[in-house]
N, C-alpha and C positions, 0 to 999 in steps of 0.2 A: 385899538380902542374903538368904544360905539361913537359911531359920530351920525347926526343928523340932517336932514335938508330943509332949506326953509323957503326953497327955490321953486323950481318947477313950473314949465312955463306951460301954455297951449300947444296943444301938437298937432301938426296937417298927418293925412297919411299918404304915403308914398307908395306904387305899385311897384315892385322886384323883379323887374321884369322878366329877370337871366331866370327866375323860379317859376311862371307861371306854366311853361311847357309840361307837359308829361313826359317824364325821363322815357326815354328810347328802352331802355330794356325793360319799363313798366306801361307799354303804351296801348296793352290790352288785359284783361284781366284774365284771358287763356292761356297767356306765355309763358307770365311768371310761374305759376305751377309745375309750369315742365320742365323750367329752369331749375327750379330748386329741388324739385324731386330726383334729381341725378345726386346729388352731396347729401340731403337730409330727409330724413325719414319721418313722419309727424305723424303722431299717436293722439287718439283721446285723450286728454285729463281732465274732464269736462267737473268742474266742482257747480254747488246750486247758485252760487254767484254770477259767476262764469261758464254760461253752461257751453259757451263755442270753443274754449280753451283745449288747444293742442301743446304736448311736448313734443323733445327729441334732442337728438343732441350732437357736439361735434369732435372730433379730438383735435388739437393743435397741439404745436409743439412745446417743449416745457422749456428748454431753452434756444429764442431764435438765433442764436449765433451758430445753433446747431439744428437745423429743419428738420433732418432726418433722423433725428435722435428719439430720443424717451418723446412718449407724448401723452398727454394727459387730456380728461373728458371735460367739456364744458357742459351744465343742462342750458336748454333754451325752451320757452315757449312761442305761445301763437296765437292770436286772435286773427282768423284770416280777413282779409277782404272781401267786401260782397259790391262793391257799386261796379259799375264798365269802366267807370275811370279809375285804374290803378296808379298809383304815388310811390310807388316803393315801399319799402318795408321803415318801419319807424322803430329802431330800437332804444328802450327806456332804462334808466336807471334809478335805484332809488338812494343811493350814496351811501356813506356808511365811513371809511372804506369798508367792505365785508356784510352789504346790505345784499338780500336775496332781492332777484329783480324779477322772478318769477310772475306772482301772482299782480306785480306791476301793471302786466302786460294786461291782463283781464282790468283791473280798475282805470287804467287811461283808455281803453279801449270802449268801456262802458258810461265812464263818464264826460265823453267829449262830446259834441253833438250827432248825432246819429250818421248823419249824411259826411259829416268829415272824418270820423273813426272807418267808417265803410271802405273808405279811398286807400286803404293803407294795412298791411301788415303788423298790428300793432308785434312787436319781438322781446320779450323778455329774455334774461341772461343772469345765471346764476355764474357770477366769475370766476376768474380761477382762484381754488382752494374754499371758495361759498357753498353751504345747502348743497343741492345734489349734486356739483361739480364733484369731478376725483383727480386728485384727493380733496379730501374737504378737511382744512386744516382743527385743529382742538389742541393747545398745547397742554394746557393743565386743566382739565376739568374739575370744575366749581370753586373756580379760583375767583370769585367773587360771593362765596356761599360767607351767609353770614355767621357770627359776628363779627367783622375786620378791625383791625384797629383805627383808631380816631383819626381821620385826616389830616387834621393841624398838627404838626410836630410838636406839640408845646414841652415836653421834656425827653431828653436823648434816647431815650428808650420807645418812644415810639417811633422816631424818626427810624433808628434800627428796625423796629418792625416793620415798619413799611418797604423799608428797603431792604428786608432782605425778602420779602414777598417779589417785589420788582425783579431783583436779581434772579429769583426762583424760576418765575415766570420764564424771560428771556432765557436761562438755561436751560429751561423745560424745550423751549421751542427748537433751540438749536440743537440740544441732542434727537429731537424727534422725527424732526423735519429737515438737515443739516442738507439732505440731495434737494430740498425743494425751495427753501426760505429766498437762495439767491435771484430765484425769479418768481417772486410773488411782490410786485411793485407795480407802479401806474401804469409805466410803459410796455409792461410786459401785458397788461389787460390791457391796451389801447390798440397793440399787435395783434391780441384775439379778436377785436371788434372788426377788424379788419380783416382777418379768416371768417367772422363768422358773416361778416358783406360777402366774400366769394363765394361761401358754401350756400348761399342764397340764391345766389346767381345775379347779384345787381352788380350795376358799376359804380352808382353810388348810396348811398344812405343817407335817412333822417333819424335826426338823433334829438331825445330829448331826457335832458337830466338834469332831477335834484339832487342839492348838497355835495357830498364830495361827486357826483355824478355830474355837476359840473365842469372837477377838474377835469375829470375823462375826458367829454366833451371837448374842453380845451384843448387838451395833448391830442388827442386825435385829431382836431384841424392842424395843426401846426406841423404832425408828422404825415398826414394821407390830406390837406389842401382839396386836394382837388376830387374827390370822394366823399365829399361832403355838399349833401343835396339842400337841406336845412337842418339849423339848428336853432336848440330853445333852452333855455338857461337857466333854473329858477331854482333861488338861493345859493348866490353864487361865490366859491372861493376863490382868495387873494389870494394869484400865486405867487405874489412878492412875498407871501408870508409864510410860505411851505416849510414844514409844518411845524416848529417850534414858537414862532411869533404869532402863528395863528392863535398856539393856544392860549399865550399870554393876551391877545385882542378880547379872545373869548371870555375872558373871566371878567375886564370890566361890563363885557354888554349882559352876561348876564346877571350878573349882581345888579345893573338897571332894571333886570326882565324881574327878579326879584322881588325890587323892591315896589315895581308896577303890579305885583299879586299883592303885597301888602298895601299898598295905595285903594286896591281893587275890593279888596277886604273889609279895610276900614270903611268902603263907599257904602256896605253892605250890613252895618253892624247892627242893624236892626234885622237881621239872619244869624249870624256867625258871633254879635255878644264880646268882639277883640277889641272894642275902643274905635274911637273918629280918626284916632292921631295915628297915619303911614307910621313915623316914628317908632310911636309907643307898640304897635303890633308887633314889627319889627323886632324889637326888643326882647318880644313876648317869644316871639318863636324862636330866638338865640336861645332864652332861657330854658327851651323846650327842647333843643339841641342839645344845653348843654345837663340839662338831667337822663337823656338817654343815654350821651357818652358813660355817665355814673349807672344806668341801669337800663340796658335795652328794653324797647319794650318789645312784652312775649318773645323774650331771648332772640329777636330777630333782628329789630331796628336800633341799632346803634346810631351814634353819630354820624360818621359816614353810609348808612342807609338811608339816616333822612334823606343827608343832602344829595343821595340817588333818588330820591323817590320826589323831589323839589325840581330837580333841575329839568326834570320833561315839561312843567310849569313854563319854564323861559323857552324849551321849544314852541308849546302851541296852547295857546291861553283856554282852551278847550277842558282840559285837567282842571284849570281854577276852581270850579268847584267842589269839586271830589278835596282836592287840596287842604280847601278852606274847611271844609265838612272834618278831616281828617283833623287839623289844625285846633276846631274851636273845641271839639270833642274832648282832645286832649289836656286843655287847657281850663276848660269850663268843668267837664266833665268826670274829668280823671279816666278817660275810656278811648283806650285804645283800640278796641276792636276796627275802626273805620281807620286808622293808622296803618294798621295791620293787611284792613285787607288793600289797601291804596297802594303799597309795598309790593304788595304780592302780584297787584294788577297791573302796576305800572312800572317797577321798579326792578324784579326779581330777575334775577337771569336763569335761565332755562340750557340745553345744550346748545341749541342754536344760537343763544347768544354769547357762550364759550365758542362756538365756531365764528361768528363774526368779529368779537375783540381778538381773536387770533388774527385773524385775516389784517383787522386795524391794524393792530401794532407791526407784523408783518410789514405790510407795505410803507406805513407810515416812518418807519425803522430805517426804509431799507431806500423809501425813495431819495431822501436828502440826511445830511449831516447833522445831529443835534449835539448838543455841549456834551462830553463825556467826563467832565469835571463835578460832581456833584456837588460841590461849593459851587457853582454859578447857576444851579436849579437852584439853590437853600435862598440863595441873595437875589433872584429873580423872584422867586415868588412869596417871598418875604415880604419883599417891595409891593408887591400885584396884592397879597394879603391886606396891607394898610389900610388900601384906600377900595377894596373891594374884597371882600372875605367870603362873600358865600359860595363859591366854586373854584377859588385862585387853590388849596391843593389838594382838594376834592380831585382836578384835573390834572396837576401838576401827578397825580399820581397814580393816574390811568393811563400817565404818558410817558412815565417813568421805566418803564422796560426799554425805552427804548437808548436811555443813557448807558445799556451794557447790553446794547444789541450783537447778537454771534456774527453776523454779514456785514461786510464793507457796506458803506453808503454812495449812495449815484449822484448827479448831477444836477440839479434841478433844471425843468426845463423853459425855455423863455418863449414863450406860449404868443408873444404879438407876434401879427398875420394880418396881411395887406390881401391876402391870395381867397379870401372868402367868398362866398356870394351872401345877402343880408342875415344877418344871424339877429333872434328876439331873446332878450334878454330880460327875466322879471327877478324886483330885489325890493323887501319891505326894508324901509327905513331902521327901524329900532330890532330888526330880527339879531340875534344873539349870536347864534351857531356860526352864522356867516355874517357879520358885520356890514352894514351897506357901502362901508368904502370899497369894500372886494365889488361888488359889481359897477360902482361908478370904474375902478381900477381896468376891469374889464371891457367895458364899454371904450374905454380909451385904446384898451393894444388890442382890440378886434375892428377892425376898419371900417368894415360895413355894419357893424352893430347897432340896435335901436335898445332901448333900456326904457322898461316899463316899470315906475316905482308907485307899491304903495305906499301910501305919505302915511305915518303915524303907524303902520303895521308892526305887528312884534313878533307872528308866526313864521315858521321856519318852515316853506313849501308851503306855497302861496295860490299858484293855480291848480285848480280843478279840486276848490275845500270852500266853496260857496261864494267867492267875488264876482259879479255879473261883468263887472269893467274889466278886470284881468284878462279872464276868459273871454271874451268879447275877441281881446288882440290876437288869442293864443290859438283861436277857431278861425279869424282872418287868415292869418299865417300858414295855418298847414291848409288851410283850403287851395290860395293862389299866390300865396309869398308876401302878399301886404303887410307894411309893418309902418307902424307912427314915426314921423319925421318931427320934432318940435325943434326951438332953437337953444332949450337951457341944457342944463346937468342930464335932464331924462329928458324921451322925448313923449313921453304919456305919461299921466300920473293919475290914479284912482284911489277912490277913497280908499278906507281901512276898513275891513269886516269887522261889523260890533263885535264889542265884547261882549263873554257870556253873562246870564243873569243868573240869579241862584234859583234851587230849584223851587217850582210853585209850591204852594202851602198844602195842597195834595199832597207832595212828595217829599216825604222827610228830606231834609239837608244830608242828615248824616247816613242813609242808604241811599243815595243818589249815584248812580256809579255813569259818566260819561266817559272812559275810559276809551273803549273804543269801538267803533264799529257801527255807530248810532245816525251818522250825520257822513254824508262825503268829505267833510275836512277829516272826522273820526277817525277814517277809513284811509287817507292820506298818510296822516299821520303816525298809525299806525305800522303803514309800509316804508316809511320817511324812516321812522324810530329817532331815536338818540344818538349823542355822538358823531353824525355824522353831517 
C-alpha cells in the first residue's frame, strides 16, 4: 500500500571514496576502444535527436546452465565518450519488464550535464526477447485491441470472459515460445548484463535504472558484487513484494494518484467546468466509465480502455491535462473526439507493445510463484476493489496469465548486500507504480545506500524530467562518487516538481496534446512507459 513521509531530515554530503579513482581498465580514453572493439562491433544509428548514437550487438547464451548451447542476439547502443577522463561504460534501463533500452542511451546521455555524460559510455540494451533482440517475443498479437470486456467482474459472464482471454494469452505463449519462455526471467537478463560488461571489455560497470530496472540493478549486485562500479536507483521495486503483492500495493497508490487528478481538476474548474468537490468529479467520471461500458465510445473506448488510457495519469502527472481536456469534453460536451484521440496517444498498443507485455508476463510469470487458485485472485481483489476500485482489476488482469503460466516458477531472489561500494538511490513519496516503501525497503538491505526522496512527488522516474535538486545528487555521483549522508528515513530530500497548469487561454483545453516528447520529463516518460 501507498504510504507517506512526514520525516526527512538535513543531509551532509559524504565523498565515496573507494569511487572517486578512475577504474584501471577505463583510465584513458584510448584503451577502452580497443578493448571493446575485439567482442563488438558499433554502427551508426545516428537519429535527429541523437545524432552520436551507435548500435551493435551481442549473442549470449539462451540457457546458462548450458554456455555452449542455442544462443540468442541481444541489441545494444552507444553514446561514446569524448572527455580524457574515461568512467566506464554506464548501462541504463528503462523497466518494463520488456521496456526497450535503446534510445535510453541517447536521452541520459543528452540530458545529464555535458561534462559528466562525456565521462562515460552511456550503453543501452534491448533485453532478452525485447525490440531488436532475437528472438523478440509477440505471443498473441493485438490482444489488447479493443473492445475488451469490462474489467470489473460484476456478473459470471464476464469474469469468463476475462479469463478465458488470460488463459488464451498464456497458451498462446507457451505453445509459441515453449524452447525460450524458461529463460526469459530476471536472472537470466542480469546474466546478460554481465556478458554484455565482458564483451566491453570492463571489469566493472555503472548501472542506472528505472522501474523494474531497478530490480535488475538489484539482482545484478547481489549476484556480480563485485562488478559493480556505481549504482543509481530511481523508482525503486520492493523485492519483498515480487510480483504478486506488488500488484496488489499498486492499486491502492494508484487509486490515490487518481484521485490527486480529480483533486487537480476540481482546483481548475474554471477550465474544465467538473465542479469544486474532488468528490463530486470523481463521481462524474465513474459515471462516465460507466456509460462507456454500455457504449464505447467511437467503438474503441470501453470501460477497460478508459481505465488504460487513466492509469498513465498515476504514472506521470504531465497527461493531466490532455486527461482533464478528454474528461470535461465528455461530459460537458457530449464529444468524444479529444477521448478518442487521448486513447490513441496514450493508451493504444502498437506491436511493440505486444512485444513488451509478452516479455512482462514472461518474466513476471516465471521469476516467482503466484496463487494458481483463481478463487484467491477473486477474494484478493475483491478486497483491493472495496476500498480502491480504479485499477485493483484493471491490474488484476493484465496479471492474470500468469495464474496458468506453461513454466515452473523460480525463486525469488534475496537482494540485501553488505558487499557494495555507495550506491544513490532516488524514490517520490506518493509515486504509484513503485510505492515509496520499496525504496525506504531498499535503502535498508543495500548497506551502503544513500536514498534521495522527493517529498510530495507522485511521478514515476524522477530524475532527468526537470528537478534541479534531484539531478544535482545524480550529477554529484557519477562525477566522483559523492552521495548525501543525512541522519533520518532519506538522507536528501527535495522538493516536488509543480504540478502542470491547464493550457493557456491561447491554446484550447481540448486540442492540447502534452502526450509526449514536449518537455524532458515528456520524453522520460515516454521511455519509462507504463506498467512497469
Amino acid at each position: 500500500m501507498r504510504r507517506s513521509t512526514a520525516v526527512l531530515c538535513g543531509a551532509t554530503v559524504v565523498l565515496a571514496g573507494s569511487l572517486t579513482a578512475v577504474p584501471a581498465e577505463a583510465a584513458s580514453s584510448q584503451s577502452a576502444p580497443a578493448a571493446q572493439a575485439a567482442k563488438v562491433t558499433w554502427k551508426k544509428c545516428a537519429t535527429e535527436d541523437y545524432p552520436t548514437l551507435q548500435c551493435a550487438s551481442v549473442k549470449v547464451p539462451l540457457n546458462y546452465a548450458k554456455p555452449n548451447g542455442r544462443k540468442i542476439t541481444l541489441a545494444l547502443s552507444r553514446v561514446p565518450h569524448t572527455a580524457r577522463k574515461y568512467q566506464g561504460p554506464l548501462l541504463v534501463n528503462p523497466g518494463g519488464p520488456g521496456g526497450s533500452g535503446l534510445t535510453l542511451a541517447g536521452f541520459v546521455a543528452s540530458s545529464l550535464p555535458k561534462s559528466v555524460a562525456a565521462q562515460y559510455d552511456v550503453i543501452g540494451f534491448d533485453p532478452r526477447g525485447v525490440g531488436k533482440s532475437k528472438p523478440a517475443l509477440d505471443c498473441k498479437p493485438g490482444y489488447f485491441n479493443p473492445v475488451r470486456p469490462d474489467s470489473v467482474p460484476s456478473t459470471a459472464a464476464i469474469e469468463k470472459a476475462n479469463l478465458a482471454r488470460a488463459k488464451a494469452f498464456a497458451k498462446a505463449c507457451g505453445t509459441k515460445y515453449a524452447d525460450v519462455l524458461p529463460y526469459i526471467n530476471t536472472v537470466s537478463a542480469v546474466k546478460d548484463m554481465d556478458r554484455i560488461r565482458k564483451a566491453l571489455g570492463a571489469k566493472k560497470i555503472n548501472y542506472f535504472g528505472y522501474s523494474y530496472g531497478t530490480y535488475l540493478g538489484q539482482v545484478y549486485a547481489k549476484l556480480f558484487p563485485t562488478r559493480v562500479r556505481r549504482l543509481v536507483l530511481d523508482s525503486i521495486v520492493d523485492p519483498g513484494g515480487v510480483w504478486y503483492d506488488a500488484n496488489i500495493s499498486q492499486d491502492y497508490a494508484f487509486d490515490a494518484r487518481q484521485k490527486a487528478l480529480m483533486a487537480w481538476i476540481a482546483k481548475y474548474n474554471g477550465t474544465y467546468k467538473l465542479g469544486t468537490d474532488p468528490a463530486a468529479v470523481e463521481a462524474k467520471w465513474y459515471a462516465m466509465r460507466a456509460e462507456l461500458a454500455k457504449k464505447p465510445a467511437g467503438g474503441k473506448v470501453g470501460a477497460s480502455e478508459l481505465e488504460d488510457t487513466y492509469i498513465p495519469g498515476g504514472y506521470y502527472n504531465g497527461y493531466w491535462p490532455v486527461l482533464a481536456s478528454a474528461f470535461a469534453a465528455h461530459v460537458n460536451d457530449k464529444n468524444d473526439a479529444p477521448l478518442l484521440k487521448a486513447y490513441e496517444s496514450i493508451a493504444a498498443i502498437d506491436a511493440s507493445g505486444d512485444n513488451g507485455y509478452s516479455v512482462y508476463t514472461a518474466v513476471q510469470c516465471r521469476d516467482v510463484s503466484w496463487p494458481r487458485d483463481w478463487n484467491q485472485w477473486r477474494k484478493d481483489n475483491w478486497a483491493v476493489y472495496e476500498k480502491a476500485p480504479f485499477m485493483a482489476w484493471n491490474n488484476a488482469w493484465y496479471n492474470a496469465p500468469c495464474a496458468f503460466w506453461p513454466t515452473k516458477t523460480l525463486k525469488p531472489v534475496n537482494v540485501a548486500n553488505s558487499k557494495l561500494p555507495p550506491v544513490l538511490l532516488f524514490q517520490a513519496t506518493n509515486d504509484a507504480a513503485t510505492p515509496y516503501q520499496g525504496g525506504v525497503a531498499v535503502h535498508r538491505l543495500l548497506k551502503h545506500s544513500s536514498l534521495v526522496v522527493e517529498q510530495g512527488g507522485g511521478n514515476h522516474g524522477i530524475t532527468l524530467s526537470g528537478n534541479a535538486c534531484l539531478d544535482k545528487y545524480l550529477a554529484k555521483y557519477l562525477t566522483d562518487g559523492t552521495v548525501p549522508r543525512g541522519s533520518g528515513v532519506a538522507d536528501a530530500v527535495c522538493k516536488k516538481t509543480a504540478d502542470p497548469v491547464p493550457p493557456s487561454t491561447t491554446q484550447s483545453a481540448l486540442t492540447a496534446d502534452r502526450t509526449a516528447g514536449t518537455t524532458s520529463a515528456d520524453t522520460l516518460h515516454t521511455l519509462v512507459g507504463v506498467r512497469g
